[in-house]
C-alpha positions as CSV (number, residue, x, y, z in Angstrom):
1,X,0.0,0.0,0.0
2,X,1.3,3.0,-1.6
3,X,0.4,6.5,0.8
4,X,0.4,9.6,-1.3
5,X,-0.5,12.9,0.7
6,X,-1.0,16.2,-1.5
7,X,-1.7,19.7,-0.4
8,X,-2.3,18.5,2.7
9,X,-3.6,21.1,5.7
10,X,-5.0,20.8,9.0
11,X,-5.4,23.3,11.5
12,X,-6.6,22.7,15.5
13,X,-9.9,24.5,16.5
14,X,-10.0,26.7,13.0
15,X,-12.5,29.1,12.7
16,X,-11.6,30.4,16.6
17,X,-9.2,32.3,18.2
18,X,-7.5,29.2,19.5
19,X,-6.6,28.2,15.7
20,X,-3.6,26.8,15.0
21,X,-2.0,25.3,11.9
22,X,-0.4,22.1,12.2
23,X,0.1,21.4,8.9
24,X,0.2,23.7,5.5
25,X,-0.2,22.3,2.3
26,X,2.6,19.4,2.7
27,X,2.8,17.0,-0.4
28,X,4.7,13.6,0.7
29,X,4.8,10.0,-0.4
30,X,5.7,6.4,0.8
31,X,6.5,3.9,-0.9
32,X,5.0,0.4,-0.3
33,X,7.7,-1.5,2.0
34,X,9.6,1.2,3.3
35,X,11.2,1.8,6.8
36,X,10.1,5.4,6.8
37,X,11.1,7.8,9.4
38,X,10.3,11.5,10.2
39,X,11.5,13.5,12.2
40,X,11.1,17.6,13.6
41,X,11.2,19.5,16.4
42,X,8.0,19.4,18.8
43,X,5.0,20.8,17.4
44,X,6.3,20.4,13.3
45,X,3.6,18.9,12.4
46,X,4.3,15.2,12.0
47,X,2.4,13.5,14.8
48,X,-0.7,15.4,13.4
49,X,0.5,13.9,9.8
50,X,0.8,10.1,11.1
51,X,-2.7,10.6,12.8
52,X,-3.9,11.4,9.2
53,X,-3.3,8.0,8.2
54,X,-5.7,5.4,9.6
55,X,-8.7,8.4,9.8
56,X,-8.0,9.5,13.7
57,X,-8.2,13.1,12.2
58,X,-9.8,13.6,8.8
59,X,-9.4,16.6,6.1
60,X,-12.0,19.2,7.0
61,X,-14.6,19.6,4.1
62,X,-13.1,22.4,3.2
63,X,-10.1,21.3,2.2
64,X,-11.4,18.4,0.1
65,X,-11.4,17.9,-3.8
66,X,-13.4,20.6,-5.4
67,X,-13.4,23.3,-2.8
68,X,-10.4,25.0,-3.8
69,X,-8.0,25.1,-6.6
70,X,-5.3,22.5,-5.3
71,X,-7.8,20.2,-3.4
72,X,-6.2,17.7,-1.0
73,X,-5.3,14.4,-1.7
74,X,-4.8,11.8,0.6
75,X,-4.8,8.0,-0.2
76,X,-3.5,4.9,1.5
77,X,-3.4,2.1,-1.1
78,X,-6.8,1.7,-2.3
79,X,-8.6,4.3,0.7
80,X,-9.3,7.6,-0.5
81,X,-9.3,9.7,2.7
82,X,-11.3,12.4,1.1
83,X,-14.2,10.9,0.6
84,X,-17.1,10.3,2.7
85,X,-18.0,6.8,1.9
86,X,-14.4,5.4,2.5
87,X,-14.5,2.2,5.0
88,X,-12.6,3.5,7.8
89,X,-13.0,0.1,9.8
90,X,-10.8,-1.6,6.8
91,X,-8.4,0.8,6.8
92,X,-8.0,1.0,10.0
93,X,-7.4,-2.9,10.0
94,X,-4.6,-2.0,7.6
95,X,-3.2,0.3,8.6
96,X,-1.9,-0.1,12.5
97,X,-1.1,2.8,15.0
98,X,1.3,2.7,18.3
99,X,1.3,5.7,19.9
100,X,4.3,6.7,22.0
101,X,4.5,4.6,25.6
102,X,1.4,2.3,24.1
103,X,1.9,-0.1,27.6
104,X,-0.1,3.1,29.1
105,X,-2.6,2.0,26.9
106,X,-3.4,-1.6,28.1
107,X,-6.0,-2.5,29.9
108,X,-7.7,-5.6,29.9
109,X,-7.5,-8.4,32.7
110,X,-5.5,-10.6,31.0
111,X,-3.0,-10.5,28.3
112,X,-5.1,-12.8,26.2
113,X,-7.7,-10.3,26.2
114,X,-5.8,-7.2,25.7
115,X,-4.7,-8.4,22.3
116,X,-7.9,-9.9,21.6
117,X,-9.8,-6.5,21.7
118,X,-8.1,-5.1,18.3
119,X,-8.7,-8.3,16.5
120,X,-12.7,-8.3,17.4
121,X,-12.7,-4.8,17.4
122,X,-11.8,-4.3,13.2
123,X,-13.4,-7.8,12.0
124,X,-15.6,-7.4,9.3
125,X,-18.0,-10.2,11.6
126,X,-18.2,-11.6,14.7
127,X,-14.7,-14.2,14.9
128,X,-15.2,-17.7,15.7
129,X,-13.0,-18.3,19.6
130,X,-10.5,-20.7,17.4
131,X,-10.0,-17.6,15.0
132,X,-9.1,-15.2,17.8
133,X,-6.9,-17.8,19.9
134,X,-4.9,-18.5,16.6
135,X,-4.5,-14.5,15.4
136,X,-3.1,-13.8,19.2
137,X,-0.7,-16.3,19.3
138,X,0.7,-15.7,16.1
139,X,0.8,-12.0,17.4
140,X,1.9,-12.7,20.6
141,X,4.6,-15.3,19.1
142,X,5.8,-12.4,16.5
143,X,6.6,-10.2,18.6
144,X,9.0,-12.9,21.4
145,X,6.5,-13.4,23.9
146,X,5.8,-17.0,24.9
147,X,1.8,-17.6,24.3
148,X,1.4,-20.4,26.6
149,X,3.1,-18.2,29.3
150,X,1.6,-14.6,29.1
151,X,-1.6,-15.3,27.5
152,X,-3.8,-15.6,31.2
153,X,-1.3,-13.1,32.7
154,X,-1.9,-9.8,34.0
155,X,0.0,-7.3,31.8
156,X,0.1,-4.9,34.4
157,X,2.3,-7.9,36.1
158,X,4.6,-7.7,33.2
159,X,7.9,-5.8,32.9
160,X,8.4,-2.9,30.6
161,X,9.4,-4.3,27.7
162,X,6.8,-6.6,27.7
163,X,4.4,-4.1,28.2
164,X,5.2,-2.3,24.9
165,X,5.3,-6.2,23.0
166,X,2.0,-6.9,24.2
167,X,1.1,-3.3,23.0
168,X,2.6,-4.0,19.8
169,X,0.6,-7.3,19.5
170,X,-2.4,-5.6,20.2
171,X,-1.7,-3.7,17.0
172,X,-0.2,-5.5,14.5
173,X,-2.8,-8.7,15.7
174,X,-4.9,-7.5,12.7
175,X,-1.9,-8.6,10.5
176,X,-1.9,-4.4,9.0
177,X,0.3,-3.8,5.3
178,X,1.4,-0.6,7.3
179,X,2.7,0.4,11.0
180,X,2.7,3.5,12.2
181,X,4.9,4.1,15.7
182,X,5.4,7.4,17.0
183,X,8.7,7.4,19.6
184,X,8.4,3.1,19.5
185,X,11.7,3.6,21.3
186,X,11.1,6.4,23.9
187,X,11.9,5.6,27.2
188,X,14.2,2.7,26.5
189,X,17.8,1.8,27.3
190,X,19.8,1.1,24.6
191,X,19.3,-2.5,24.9
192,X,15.8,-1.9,25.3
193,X,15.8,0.2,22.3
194,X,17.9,-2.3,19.8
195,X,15.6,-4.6,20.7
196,X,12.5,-2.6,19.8
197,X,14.0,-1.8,16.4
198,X,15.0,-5.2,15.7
199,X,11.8,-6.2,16.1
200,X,10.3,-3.7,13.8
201,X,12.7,-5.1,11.1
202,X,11.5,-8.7,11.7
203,X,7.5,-7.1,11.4
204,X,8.5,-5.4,8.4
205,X,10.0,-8.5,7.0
206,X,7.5,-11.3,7.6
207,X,4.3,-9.1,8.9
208,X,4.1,-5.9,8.0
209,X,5.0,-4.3,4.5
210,X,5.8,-0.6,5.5
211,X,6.7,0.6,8.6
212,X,6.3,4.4,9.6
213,X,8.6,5.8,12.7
214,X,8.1,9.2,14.5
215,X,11.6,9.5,16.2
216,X,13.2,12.1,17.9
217,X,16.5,9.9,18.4
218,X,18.8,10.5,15.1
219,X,21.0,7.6,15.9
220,X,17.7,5.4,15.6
221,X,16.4,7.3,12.1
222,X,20.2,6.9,10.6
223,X,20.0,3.6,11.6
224,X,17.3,2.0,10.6
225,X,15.6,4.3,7.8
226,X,15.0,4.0,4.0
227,X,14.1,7.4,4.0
228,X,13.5,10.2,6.3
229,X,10.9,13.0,5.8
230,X,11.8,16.7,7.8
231,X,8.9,18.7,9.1
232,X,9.5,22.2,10.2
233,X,6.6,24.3,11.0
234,X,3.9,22.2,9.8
235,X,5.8,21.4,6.1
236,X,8.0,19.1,4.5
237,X,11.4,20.7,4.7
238,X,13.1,17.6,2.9
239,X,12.5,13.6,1.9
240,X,16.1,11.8,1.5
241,X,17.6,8.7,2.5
242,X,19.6,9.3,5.4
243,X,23.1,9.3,3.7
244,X,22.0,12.4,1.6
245,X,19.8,13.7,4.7
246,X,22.8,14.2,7.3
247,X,25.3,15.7,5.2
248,X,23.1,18.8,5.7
249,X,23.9,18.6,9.8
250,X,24.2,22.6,9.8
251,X,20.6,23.0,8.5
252,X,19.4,20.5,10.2
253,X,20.6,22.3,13.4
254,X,19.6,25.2,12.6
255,X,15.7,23.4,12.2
256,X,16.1,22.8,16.2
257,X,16.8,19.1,15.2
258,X,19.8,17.2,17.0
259,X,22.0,14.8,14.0
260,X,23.3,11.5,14.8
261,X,26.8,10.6,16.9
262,X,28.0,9.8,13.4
263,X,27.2,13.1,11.7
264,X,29.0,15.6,14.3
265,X,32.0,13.0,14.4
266,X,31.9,13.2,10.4
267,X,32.1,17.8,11.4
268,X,34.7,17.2,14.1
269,X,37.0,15.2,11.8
270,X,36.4,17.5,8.8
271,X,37.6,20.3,11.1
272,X,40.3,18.7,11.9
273,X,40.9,17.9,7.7
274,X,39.6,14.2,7.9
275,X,36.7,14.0,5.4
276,X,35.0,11.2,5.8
277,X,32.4,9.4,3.1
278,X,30.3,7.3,5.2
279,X,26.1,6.6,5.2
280,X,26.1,7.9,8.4
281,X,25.2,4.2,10.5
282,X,27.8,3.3,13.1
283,X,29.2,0.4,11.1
284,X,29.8,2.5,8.1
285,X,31.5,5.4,10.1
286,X,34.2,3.1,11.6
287,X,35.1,1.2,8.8
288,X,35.6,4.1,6.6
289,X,37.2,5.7,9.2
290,X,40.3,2.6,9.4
291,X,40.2,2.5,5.8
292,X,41.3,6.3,5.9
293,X,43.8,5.0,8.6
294,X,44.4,2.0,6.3
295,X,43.3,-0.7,8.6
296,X,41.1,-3.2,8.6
297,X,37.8,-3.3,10.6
């Protein structure tokens, strides 16, 4: 599923004096199977853009097609979320959301029924018990947990980090084509947070076709990402992959944006006259770095 946004807007209580614009007239698209990440300082726009995506906040009829000379477009594979008579229960099957800390977010009795909830919750009718008991396992299963062991816990008697799997189950139990996370690492230690994005690498490999990151951590984005979208006062400053994207450290800095370990090494040796080709992940860095030094990594 292909996401193409066009002359997209969206302001908070408009037509008041409380109005604010979130986003102005952005035009952005995702390619079916990327590891998309975006990125921008706090209150850019992008959380309101993800939300976009699966219907949580729709186009306001003013801005769809016909009401003005560069109507809004905004399409998720086959879902046209301009119009009226789109089937936001289907896309919302497809396309999954995990909001930032989702373990806040659980909050049935057992773990069973936690993940349960999202899979009865988006079928089209009533599943038999067999159909449900299979879709959690495999979710549950997906995502490391053992089914036999959680599945009649508590998961407020779990531990963090399975708090957020069982969160992520409850998502991606609907088997979605897209995954949207915003912060899917936040408040993580870094083995906590490898973990989490090897994970999303597994999902997008055997579960998920496209996954869709709000990150504020550059190591993470240069990491992990195909591409990387920059919003900046609710627009789309830039779309590159991250190799092209953190060459331009000094803009992004001056966007309020941090730039990955890798990036102000790369400024601090080029000060010092080391120039350093690299596509900005730690691996890359250090071997070009020895190559320049003429060893071997």
């Amino acid at each position: 599923m292909r996401i193409v946004a066009e002359h997209l807007s969206y302001t908070y209580n408009a037509d008041s004096p409380f109005a604010t614009k979130a986003l102005d007239d952005i035009s952005l698209t995702i390619e079916e199977g990327e590891f998309f990440g975006i990125i921008g300082h706090t209150g850019s726009g992008k959380s309101t853009f993800v939300q976009h995506l699966n219907g949580l906040l729709r186009l306001p009829s003013s801005l769809k097609r016909g009401k003005k000379k560069d109507p809004a477009v905004l399409t998720v594979g086959e879902f046209d979320l301009t119009s009226r008579k789109t089937n936001f229960r289907a896309l919302r099957r497809q396309v999954g959301m995990v909001f930032q800390y989702p373990e806040n977010q659980l909050f049935a009795e057992t773990v069973f029924e936690d993940v349960a909830f999202g899979y009865k919750n988006f079928a089209e009718k009533k599943p038999e018990a067999d159909e449900v008991a299979r879709a959690v396992r495999e979710a549950l299963e997906e995502v490391g947990l053992d089914y036999g062991e959680v599945k009649g816990m508590s998961p407020f008697d779990l531990s963090g980090g399975q708090k957020r799997r069982v969160a992520i189950a409850g998502v991606i139990v609907t088997k979605p084509e897209i995954l949207v996370l915003d912060e899917p690492a936040a408040g993580l230690d870094p083995l906590g947070k490898r973990e989490v994005m090897e994970l999303l690498h597994r999902l997008r490999e055997h579960w998920c076709k496209t996954v869709v990151v709000v990150s504020h951590d550059m190591d993470e984005i240069a990491e992990n990402c195909t591409h990387v979208a920059v919003f900046a006062e609710g627009k789309v400053k830039k779309v590159l992959p991250p190799a092209e994207l953190f060459p331009h450290a000094e803009e992004l800095l001056s966007l309020g944006l941090d730039i990955p370990l890798t990036a102000k090494l790369v400024l601090a040796l080029r000060k010092r006259g080391m120039e350093i080709d690299c596509d900005y992940t730690v691996e890359d860095f250090v071997k070009k770095v020895l190559a320049q030094k003429g060893e071997k990594c």
